[in-house]
PyMOL Python script that loads the backbone (N, CA, C, O; Angstrom):
from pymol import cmd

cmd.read_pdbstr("""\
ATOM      1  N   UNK A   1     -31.832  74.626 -15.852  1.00  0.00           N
ATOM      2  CA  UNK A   1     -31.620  73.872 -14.622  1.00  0.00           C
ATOM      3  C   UNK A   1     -32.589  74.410 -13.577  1.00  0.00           C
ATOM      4  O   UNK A   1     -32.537  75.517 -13.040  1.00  0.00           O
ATOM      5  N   UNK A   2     -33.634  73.279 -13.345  1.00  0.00           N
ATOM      6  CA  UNK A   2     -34.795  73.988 -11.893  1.00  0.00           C
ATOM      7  C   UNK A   2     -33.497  74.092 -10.537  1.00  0.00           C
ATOM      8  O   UNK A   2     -32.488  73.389 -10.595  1.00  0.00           O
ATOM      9  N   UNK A   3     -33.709  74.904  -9.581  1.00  0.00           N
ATOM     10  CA  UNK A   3     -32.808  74.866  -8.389  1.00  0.00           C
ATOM     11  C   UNK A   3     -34.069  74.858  -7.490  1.00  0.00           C
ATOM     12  O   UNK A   3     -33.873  75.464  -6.437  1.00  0.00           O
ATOM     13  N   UNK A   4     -35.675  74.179  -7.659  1.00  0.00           N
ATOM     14  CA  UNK A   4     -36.090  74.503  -6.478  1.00  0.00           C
ATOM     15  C   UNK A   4     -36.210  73.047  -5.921  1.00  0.00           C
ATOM     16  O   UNK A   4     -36.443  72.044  -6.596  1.00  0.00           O
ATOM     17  N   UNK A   5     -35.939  73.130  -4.079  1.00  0.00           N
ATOM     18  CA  UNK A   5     -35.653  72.053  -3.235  1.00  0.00           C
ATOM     19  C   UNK A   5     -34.503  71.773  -3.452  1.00  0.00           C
ATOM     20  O   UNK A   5     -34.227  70.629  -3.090  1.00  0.00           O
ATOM     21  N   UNK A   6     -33.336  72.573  -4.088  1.00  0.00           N
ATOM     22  CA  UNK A   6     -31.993  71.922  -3.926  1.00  0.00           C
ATOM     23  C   UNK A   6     -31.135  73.261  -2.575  1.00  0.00           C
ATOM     24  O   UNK A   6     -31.279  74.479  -2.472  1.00  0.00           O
ATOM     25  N   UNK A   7     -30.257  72.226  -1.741  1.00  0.00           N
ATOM     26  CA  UNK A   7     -29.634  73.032  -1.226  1.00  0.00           C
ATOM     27  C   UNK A   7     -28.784  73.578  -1.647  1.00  0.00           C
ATOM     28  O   UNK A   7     -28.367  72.963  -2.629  1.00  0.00           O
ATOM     29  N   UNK A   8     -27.962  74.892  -1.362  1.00  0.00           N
ATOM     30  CA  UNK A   8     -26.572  75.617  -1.807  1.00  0.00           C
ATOM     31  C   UNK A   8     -25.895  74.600  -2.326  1.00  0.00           C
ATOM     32  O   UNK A   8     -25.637  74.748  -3.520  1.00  0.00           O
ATOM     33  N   UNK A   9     -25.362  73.206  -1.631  1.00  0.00           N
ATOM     34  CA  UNK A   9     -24.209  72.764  -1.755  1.00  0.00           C
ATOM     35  C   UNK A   9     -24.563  72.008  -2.874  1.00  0.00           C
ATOM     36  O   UNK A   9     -23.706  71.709  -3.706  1.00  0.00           O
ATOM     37  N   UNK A  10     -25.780  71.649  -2.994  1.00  0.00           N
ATOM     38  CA  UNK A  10     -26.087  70.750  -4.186  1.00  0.00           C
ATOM     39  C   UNK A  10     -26.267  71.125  -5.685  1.00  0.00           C
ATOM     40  O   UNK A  10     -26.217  70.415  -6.689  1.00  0.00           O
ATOM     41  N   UNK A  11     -26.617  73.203  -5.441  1.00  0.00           N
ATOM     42  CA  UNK A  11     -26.423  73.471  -6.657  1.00  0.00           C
ATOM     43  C   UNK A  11     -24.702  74.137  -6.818  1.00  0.00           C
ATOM     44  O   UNK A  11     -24.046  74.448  -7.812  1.00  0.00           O
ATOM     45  N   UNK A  12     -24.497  74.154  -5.827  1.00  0.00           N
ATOM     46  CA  UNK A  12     -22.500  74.284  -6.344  1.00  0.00           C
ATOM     47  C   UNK A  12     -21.894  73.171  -6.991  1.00  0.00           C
ATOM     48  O   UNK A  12     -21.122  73.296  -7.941  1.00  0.00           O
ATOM     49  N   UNK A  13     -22.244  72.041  -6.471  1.00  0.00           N
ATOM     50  CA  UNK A  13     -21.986  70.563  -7.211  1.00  0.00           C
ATOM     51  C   UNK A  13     -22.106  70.718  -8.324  1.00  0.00           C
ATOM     52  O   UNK A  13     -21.275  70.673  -9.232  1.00  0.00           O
ATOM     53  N   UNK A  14     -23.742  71.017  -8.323  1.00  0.00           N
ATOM     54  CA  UNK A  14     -24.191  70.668 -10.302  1.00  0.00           C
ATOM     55  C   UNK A  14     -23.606  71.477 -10.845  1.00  0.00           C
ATOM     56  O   UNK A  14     -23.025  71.074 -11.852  1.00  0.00           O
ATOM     57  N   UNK A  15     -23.453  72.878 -10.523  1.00  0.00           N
ATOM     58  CA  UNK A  15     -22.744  74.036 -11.348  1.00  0.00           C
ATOM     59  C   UNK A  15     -21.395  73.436 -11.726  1.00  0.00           C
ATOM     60  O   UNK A  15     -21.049  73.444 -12.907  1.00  0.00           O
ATOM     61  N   UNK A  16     -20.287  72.695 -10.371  1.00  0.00           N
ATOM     62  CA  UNK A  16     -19.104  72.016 -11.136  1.00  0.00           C
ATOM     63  C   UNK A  16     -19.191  71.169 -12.111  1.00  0.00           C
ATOM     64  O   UNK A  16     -18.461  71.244 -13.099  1.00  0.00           O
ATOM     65  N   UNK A  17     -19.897  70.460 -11.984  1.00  0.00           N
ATOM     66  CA  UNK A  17     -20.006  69.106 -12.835  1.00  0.00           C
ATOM     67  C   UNK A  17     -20.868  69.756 -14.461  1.00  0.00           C
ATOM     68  O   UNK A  17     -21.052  69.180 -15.533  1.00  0.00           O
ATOM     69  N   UNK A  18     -21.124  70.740 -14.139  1.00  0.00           N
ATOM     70  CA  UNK A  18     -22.269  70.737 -15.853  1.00  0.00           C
ATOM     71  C   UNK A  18     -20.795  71.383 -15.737  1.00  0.00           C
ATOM     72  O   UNK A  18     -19.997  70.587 -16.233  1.00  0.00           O
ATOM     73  N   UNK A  19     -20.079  72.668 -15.207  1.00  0.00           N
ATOM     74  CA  UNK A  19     -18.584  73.158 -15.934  1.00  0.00           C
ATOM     75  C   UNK A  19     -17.505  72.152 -16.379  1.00  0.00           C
ATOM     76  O   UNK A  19     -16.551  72.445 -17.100  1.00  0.00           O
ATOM     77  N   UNK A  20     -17.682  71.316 -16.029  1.00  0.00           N
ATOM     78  CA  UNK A  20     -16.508  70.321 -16.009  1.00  0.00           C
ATOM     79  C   UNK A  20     -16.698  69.707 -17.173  1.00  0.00           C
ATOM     80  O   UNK A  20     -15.709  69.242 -17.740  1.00  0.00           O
ATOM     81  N   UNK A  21     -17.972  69.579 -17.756  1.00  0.00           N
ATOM     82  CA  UNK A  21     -18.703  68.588 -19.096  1.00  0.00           C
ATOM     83  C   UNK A  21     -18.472  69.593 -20.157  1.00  0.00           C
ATOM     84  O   UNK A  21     -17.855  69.356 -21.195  1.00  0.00           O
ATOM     85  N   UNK A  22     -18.991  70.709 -19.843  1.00  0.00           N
ATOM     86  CA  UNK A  22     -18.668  72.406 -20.684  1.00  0.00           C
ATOM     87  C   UNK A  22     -17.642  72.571 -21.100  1.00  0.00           C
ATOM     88  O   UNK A  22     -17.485  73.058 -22.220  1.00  0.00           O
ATOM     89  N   UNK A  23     -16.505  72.168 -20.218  1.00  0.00           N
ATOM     90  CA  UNK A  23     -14.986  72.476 -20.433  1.00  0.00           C
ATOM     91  C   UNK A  23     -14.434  71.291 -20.663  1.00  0.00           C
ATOM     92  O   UNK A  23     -13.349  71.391 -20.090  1.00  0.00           O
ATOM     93  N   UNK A  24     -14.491  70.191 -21.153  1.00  0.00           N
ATOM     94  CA  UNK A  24     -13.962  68.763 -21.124  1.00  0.00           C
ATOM     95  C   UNK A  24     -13.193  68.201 -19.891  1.00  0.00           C
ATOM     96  O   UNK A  24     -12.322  67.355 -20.091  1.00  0.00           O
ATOM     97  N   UNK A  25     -13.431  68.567 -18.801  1.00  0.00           N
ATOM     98  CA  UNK A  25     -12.469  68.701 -17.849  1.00  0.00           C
ATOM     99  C   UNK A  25     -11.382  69.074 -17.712  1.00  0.00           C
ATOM    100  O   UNK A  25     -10.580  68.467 -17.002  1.00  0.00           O
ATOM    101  N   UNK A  26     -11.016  70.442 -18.525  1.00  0.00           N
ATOM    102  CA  UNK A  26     -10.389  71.032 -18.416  1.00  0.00           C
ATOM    103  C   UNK A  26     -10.274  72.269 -17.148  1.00  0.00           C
ATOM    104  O   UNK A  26     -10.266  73.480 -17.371  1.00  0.00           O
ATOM    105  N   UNK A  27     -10.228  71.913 -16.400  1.00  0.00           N
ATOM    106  CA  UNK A  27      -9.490  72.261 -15.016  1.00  0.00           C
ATOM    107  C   UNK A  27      -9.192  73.899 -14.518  1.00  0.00           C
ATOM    108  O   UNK A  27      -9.314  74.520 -13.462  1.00  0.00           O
ATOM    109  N   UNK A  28      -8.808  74.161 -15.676  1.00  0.00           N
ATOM    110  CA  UNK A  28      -7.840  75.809 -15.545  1.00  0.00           C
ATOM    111  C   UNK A  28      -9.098  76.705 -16.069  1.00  0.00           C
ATOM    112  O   UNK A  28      -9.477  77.796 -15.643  1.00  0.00           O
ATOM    113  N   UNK A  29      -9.771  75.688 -17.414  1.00  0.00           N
ATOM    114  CA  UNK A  29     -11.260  76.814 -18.020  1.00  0.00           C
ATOM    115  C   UNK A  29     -12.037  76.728 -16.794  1.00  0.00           C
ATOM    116  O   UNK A  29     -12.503  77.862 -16.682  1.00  0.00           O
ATOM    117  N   UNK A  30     -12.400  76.105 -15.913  1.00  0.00           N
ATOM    118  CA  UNK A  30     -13.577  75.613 -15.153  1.00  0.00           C
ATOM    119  C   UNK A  30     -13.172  76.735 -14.328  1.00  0.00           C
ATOM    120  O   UNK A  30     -13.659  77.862 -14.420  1.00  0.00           O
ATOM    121  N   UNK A  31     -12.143  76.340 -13.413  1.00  0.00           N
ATOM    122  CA  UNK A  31     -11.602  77.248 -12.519  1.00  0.00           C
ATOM    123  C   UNK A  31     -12.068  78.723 -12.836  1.00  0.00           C
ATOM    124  O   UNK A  31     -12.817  79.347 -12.084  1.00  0.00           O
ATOM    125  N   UNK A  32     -11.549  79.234 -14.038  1.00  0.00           N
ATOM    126  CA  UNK A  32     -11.766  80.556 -14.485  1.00  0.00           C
ATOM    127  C   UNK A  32     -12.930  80.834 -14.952  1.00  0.00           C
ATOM    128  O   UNK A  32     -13.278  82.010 -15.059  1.00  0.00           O
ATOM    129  N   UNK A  33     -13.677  79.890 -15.284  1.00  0.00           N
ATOM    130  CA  UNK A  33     -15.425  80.267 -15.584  1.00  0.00           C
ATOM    131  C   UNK A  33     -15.720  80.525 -14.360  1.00  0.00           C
ATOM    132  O   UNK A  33     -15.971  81.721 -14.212  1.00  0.00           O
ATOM    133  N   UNK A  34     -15.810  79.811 -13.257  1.00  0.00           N
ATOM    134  CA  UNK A  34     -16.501  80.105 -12.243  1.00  0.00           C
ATOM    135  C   UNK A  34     -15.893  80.959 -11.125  1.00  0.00           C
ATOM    136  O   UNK A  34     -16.305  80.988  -9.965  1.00  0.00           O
ATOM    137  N   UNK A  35     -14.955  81.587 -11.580  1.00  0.00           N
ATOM    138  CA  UNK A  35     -13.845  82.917 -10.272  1.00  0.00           C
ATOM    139  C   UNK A  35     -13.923  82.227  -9.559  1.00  0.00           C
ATOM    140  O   UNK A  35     -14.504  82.391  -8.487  1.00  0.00           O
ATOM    141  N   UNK A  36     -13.183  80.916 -10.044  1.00  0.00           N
ATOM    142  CA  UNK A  36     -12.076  80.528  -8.249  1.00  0.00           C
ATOM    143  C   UNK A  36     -11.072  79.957  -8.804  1.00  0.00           C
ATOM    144  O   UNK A  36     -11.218  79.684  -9.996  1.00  0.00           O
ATOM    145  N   UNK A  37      -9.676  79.573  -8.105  1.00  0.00           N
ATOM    146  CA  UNK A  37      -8.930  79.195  -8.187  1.00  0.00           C
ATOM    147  C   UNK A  37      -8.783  77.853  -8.208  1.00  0.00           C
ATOM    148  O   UNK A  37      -9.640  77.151  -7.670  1.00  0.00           O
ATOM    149  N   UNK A  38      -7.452  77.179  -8.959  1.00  0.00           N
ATOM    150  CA  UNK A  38      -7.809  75.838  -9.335  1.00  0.00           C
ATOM    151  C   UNK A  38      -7.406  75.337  -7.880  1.00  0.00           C
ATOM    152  O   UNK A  38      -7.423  74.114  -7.741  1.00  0.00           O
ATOM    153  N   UNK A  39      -7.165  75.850  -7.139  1.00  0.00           N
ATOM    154  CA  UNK A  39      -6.869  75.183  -5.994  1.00  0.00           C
ATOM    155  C   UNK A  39      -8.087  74.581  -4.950  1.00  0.00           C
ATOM    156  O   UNK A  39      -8.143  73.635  -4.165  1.00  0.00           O
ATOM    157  N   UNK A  40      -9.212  75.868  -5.464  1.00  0.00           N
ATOM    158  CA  UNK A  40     -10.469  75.908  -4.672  1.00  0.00           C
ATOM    159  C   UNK A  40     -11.229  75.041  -5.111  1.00  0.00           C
ATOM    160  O   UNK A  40     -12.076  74.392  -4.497  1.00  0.00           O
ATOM    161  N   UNK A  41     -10.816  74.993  -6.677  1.00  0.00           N
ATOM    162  CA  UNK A  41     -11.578  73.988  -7.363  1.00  0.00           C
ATOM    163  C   UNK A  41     -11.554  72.928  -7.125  1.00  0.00           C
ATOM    164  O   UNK A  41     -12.627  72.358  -6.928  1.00  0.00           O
ATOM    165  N   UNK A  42      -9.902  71.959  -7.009  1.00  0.00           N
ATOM    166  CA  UNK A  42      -9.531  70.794  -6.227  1.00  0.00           C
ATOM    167  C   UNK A  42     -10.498  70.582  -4.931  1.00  0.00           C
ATOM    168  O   UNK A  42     -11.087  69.537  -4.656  1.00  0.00           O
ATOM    169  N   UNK A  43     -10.533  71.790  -4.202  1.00  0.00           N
ATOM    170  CA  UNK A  43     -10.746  71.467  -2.620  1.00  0.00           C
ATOM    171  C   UNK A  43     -11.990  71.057  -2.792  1.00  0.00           C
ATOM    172  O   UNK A  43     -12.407  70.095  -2.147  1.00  0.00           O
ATOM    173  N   UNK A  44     -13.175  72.058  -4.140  1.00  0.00           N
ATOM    174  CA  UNK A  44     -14.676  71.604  -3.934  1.00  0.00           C
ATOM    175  C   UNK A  44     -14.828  70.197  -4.786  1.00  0.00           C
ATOM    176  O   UNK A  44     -15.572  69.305  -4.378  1.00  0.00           O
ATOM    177  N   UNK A  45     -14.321  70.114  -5.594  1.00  0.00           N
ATOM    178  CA  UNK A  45     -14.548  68.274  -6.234  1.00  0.00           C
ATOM    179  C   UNK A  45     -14.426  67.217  -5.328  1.00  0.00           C
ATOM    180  O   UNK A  45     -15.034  66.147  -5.360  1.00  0.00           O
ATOM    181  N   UNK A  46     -13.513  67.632  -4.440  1.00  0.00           N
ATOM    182  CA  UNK A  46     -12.799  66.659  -3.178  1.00  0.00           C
ATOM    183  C   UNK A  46     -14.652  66.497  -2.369  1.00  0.00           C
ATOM    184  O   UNK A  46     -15.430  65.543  -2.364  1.00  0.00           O
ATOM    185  N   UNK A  47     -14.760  67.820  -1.819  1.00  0.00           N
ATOM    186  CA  UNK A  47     -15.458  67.977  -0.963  1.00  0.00           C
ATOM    187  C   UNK A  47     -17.043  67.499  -1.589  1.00  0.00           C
ATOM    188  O   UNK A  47     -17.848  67.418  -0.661  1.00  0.00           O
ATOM    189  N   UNK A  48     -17.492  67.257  -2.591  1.00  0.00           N
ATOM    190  CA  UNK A  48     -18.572  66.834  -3.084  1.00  0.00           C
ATOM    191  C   UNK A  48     -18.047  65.269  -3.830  1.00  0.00           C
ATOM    192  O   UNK A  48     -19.032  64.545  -3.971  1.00  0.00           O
ATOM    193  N   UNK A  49     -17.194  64.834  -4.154  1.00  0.00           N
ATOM    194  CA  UNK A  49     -16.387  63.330  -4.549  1.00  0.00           C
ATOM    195  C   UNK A  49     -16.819  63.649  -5.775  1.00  0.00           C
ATOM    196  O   UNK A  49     -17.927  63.328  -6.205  1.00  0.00           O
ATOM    197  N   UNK A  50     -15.846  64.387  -6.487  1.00  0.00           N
ATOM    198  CA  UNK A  50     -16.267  64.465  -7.957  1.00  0.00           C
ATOM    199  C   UNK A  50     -15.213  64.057  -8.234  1.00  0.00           C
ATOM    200  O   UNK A  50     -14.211  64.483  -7.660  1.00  0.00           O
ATOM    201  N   UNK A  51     -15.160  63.204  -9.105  1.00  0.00           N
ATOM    202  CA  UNK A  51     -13.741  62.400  -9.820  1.00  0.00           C
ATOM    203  C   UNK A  51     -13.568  62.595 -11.492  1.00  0.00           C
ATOM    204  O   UNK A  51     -14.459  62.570 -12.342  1.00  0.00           O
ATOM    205  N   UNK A  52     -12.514  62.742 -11.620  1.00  0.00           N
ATOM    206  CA  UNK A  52     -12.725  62.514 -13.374  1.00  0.00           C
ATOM    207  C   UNK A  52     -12.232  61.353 -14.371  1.00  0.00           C
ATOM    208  O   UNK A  52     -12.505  61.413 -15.570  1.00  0.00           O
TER     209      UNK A  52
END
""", "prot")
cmd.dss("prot")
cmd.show_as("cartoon", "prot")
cmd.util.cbc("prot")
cmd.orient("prot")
């Protein structure tokens, strides 16, 4: 994955979304691949409109 010209928020996005494809959208793996809570996780899908 190149990250150059992307901002922070845009490579936190891609990082959810390639975890989310990684993990079948499984929710609880994602959460725990990336040390945060599934709660945080909710808040950042919200906050970038990631739907499943």
């Amino acid at each position: 994955m190149s990250l150059n010209g992307l901002t922070l928020d845009e490579i936190e996005k891609r990082t959810i979304v390639d975890a989310l494809e990684k993990y079948n959208n499984n929710l609880s793996q994602v959460a725990q691949a990336l040390g945060i809570t599934r709660q945080s996780l909710y808040r950042r899908m919200e906050k970038y409109h990631i739907g499943l």
